[in-house]
C-alpha positions as CSV (number, residue, x, y, z in Angstrom):
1,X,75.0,106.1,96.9
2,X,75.6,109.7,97.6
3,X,79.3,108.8,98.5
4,X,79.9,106.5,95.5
5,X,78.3,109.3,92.9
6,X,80.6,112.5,94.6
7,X,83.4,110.1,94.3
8,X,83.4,109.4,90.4
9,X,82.6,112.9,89.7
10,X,85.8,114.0,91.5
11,X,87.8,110.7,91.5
12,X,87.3,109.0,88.3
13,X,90.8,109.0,87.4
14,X,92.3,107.8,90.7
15,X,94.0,104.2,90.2
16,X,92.0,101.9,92.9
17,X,92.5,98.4,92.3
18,X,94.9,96.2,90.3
19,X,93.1,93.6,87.6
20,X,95.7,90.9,87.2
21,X,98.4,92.9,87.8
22,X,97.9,96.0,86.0
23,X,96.0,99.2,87.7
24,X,92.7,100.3,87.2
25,X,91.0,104.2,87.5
26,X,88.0,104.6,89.6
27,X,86.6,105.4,85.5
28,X,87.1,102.2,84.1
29,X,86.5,99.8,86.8
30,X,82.7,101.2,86.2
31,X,83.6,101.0,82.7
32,X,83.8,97.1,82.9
33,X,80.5,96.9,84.7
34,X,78.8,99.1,82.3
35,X,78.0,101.6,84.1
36,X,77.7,105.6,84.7
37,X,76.7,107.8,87.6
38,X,73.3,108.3,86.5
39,X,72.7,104.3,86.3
40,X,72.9,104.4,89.6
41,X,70.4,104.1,92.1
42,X,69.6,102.9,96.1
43,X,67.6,99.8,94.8
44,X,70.8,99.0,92.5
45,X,73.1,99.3,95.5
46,X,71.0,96.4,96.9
47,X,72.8,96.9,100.2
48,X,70.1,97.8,102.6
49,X,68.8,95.1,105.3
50,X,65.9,93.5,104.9
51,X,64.1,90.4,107.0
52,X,66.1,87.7,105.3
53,X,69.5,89.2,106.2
54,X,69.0,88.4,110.1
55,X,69.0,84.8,109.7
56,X,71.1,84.0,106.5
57,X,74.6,84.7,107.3
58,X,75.7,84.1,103.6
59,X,72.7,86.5,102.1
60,X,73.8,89.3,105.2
61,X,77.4,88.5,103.5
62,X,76.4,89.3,99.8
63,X,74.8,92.6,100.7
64,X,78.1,94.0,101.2
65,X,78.6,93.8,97.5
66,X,76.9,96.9,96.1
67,X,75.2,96.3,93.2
68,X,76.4,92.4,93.8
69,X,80.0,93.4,92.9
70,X,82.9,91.9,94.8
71,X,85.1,94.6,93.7
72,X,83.0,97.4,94.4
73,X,83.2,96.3,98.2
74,X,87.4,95.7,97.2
75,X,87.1,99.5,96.7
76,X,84.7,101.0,98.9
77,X,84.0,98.7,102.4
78,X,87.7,97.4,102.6
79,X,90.3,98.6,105.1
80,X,92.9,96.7,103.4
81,X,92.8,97.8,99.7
82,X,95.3,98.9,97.0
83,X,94.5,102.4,98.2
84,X,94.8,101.4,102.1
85,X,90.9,101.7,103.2
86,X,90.6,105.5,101.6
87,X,87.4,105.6,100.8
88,X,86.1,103.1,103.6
89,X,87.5,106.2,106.4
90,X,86.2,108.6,104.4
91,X,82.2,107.3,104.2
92,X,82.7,107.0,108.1
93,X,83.5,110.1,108.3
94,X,80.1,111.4,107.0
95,X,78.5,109.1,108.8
96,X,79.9,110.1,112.1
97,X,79.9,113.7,111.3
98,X,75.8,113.6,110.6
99,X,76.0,111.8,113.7
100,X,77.5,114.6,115.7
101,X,75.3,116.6,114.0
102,X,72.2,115.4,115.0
103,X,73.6,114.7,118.6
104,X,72.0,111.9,120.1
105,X,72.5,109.6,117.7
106,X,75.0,106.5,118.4
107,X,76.9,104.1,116.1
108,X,78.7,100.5,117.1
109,X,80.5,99.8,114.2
110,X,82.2,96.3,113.3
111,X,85.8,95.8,111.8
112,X,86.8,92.6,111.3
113,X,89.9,90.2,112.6
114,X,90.4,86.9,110.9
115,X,93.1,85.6,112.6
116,X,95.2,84.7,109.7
117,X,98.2,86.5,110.8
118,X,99.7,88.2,113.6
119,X,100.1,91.8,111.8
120,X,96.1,92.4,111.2
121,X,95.9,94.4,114.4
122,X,98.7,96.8,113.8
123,X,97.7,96.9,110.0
124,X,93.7,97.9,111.3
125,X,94.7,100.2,113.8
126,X,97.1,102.0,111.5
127,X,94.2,102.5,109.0
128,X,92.1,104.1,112.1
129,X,94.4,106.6,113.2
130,X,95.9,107.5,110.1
131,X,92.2,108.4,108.9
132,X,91.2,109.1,112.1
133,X,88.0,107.7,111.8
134,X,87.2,108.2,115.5
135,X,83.7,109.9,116.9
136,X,82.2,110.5,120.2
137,X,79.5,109.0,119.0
138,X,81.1,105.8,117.1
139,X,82.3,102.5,119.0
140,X,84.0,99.7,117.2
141,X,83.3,95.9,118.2
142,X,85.7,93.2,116.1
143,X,83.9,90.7,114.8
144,X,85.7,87.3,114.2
145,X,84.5,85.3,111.5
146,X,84.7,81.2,112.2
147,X,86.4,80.6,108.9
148,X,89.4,78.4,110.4
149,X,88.5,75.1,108.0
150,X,88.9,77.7,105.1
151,X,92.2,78.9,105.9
152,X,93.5,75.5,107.1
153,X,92.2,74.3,103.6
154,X,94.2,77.2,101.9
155,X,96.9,76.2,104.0
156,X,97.5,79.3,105.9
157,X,97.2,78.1,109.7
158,X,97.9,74.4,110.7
159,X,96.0,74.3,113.6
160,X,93.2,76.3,115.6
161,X,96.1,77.4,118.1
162,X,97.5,79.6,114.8
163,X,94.3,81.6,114.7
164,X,94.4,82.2,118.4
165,X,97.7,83.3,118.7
166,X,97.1,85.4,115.9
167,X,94.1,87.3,117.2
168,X,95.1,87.4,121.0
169,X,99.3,87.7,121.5
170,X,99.5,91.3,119.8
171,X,96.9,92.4,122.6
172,X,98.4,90.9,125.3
173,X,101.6,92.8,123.9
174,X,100.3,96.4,123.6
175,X,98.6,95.8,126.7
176,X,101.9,94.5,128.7
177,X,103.8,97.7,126.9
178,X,101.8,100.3,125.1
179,X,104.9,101.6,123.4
180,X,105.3,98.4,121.7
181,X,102.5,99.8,119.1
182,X,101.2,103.1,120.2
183,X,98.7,103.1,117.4
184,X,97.3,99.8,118.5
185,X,97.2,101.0,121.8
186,X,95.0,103.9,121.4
187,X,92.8,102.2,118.4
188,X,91.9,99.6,121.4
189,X,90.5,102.2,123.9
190,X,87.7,103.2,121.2
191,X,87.1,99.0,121.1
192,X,84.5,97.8,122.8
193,X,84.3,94.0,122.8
194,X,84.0,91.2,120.4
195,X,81.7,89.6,118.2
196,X,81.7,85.9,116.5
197,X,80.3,85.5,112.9
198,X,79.2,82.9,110.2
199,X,76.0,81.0,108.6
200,X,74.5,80.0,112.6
201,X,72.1,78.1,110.4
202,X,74.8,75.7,109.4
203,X,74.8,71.9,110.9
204,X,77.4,70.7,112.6
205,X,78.4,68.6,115.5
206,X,78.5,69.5,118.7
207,X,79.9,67.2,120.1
208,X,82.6,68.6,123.4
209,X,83.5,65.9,125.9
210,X,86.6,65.7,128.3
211,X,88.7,64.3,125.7
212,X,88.2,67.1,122.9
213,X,91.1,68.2,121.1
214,X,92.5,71.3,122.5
215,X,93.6,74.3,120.2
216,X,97.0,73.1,118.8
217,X,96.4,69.9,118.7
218,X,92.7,70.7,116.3
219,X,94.2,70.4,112.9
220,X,91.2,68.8,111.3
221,X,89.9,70.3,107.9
222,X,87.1,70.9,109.5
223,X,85.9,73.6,111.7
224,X,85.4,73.5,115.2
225,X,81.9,73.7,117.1
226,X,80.5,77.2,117.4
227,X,80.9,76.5,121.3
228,X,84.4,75.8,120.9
229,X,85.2,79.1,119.5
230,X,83.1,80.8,122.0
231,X,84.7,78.9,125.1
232,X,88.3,79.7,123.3
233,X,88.0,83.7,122.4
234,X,86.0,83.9,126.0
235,X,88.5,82.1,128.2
236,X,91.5,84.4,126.4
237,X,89.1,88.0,126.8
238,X,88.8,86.7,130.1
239,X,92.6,86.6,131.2
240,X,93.3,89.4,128.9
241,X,90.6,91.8,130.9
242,X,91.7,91.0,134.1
243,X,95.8,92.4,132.5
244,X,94.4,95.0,130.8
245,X,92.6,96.3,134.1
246,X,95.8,95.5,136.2
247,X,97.2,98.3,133.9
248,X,94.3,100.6,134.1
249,X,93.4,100.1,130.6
250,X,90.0,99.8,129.0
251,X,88.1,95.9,129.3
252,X,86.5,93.9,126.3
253,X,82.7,92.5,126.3
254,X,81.9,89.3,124.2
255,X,78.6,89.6,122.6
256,X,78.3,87.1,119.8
């Protein structure tokens, strides 16, 4: 709230999003929610945790919306924005520096990978460093969201192998070659493992036998078992740990 209030007062007239093609200030995007500074308040926000967010994945989702608006998380929680993640960097950057502040105080903050093409890894760890977002006292786990039926719907990936591919051949890269993205490289040693996200209260079917489908030959519309990811992302950390330590480098938990 703080953040979002200092920001209009000195930033109103900064162009942060584009609304069907043409660019809209800080101003008017509040302008077309009806809204000033002094409207705002925490309760508004609506974006603090409460019991129900533990166990409904899609209410946990809609609290990154301040004040339910998708485009005031475009504009504020995004790394990949019209403005490149700006503001996002620069509301960790309070947070970490209260956190050095006070000392003792830790942080394991979660960026997300989607796996929908191979460039998200250099495009994330260009927004970290740039920024330089990093703390002594932050730590960054990547969550991967299970969203492959809606990408394969939207027809960006064919096949589960895509996502994969997409999420693990650009760290197998840096780590066989740092200099092939140095940025990536020293993003990674801040990264602590991974995470795996969606609704968990969602049915589905279970069922994995010996003649499952493997990877690139899953091109149903619908997605695979949460056990399937799991093995998948787990069996690739797995190999990739063992190369990374080979090399010296930094190792990758899996806490889902």
């Amino acid at each position: 709230l703080r953040f979002i209030k200092k920001t209009l007062k000195e930033h109103a007239d900064e162009v942060v999003t584009l609304h069907k093609g043409s660019p809209m200030t800080l101003r008017s995007v509040f302008q077309s929610m009806n809204l000033s500074t002094y409207d705002l308040t925490v309760d508004m926000l609506d974006v603090h945790a409460d019991r129900n967010t533990f166990h409904r994945f899609d209410k946990f989702n809609a609290k990154y919306n301040p004040i339910g608006e998708s485009r005031l998380r475009e504009v504020f929680l995004k790394t990949d924005n019209y403005m490149n993640g700006k503001y996002f960097a620069r509301i960790i950057k309070e947070v970490a520096a209260d956190l050095e502040e006070s000392k003792y105080q830790n942080v394991e903050l979660r960026l997300s990978i989607y796996g929908k093409s191979p460039d998200e890894w250099a495009k994330l760890a260009k927004w970290a460093i740039q920024y330089d977002v990093y703390s002594d006292n932050v730590r960054w786990l990547i969550q991967i969201p299970r969203l492959y039926d809606i990408f394969r719907s939207n027809k960006i990936v064919t096949n589960f192998q895509q996502i994969l591919s997409n999420i693990f051949e650009p760290l197998f890269e840096v780590t066989r070659d740092p200099n092939t993205n140095i940025e990536l490289h020293k993003f990674l040693t801040h990264v602590i493992g991974f995470d795996s996200v969606d609704d968990e209260s969602k049915p589905e079917n279970p069922m994995l036998d010996a003649d499952v489908k493997t990877p690139e030959d899953w091109d149903d519309e619908e997605n695979p078992p949460y056990a399937y990811y799991l093995y998948y992302v787990y069996a690739n950390m797995t190999v990739l740990n063992h190369f990374r330590k080979e090399q010296g480098l930094s190792t990758f938990v899996l806490r889902p």
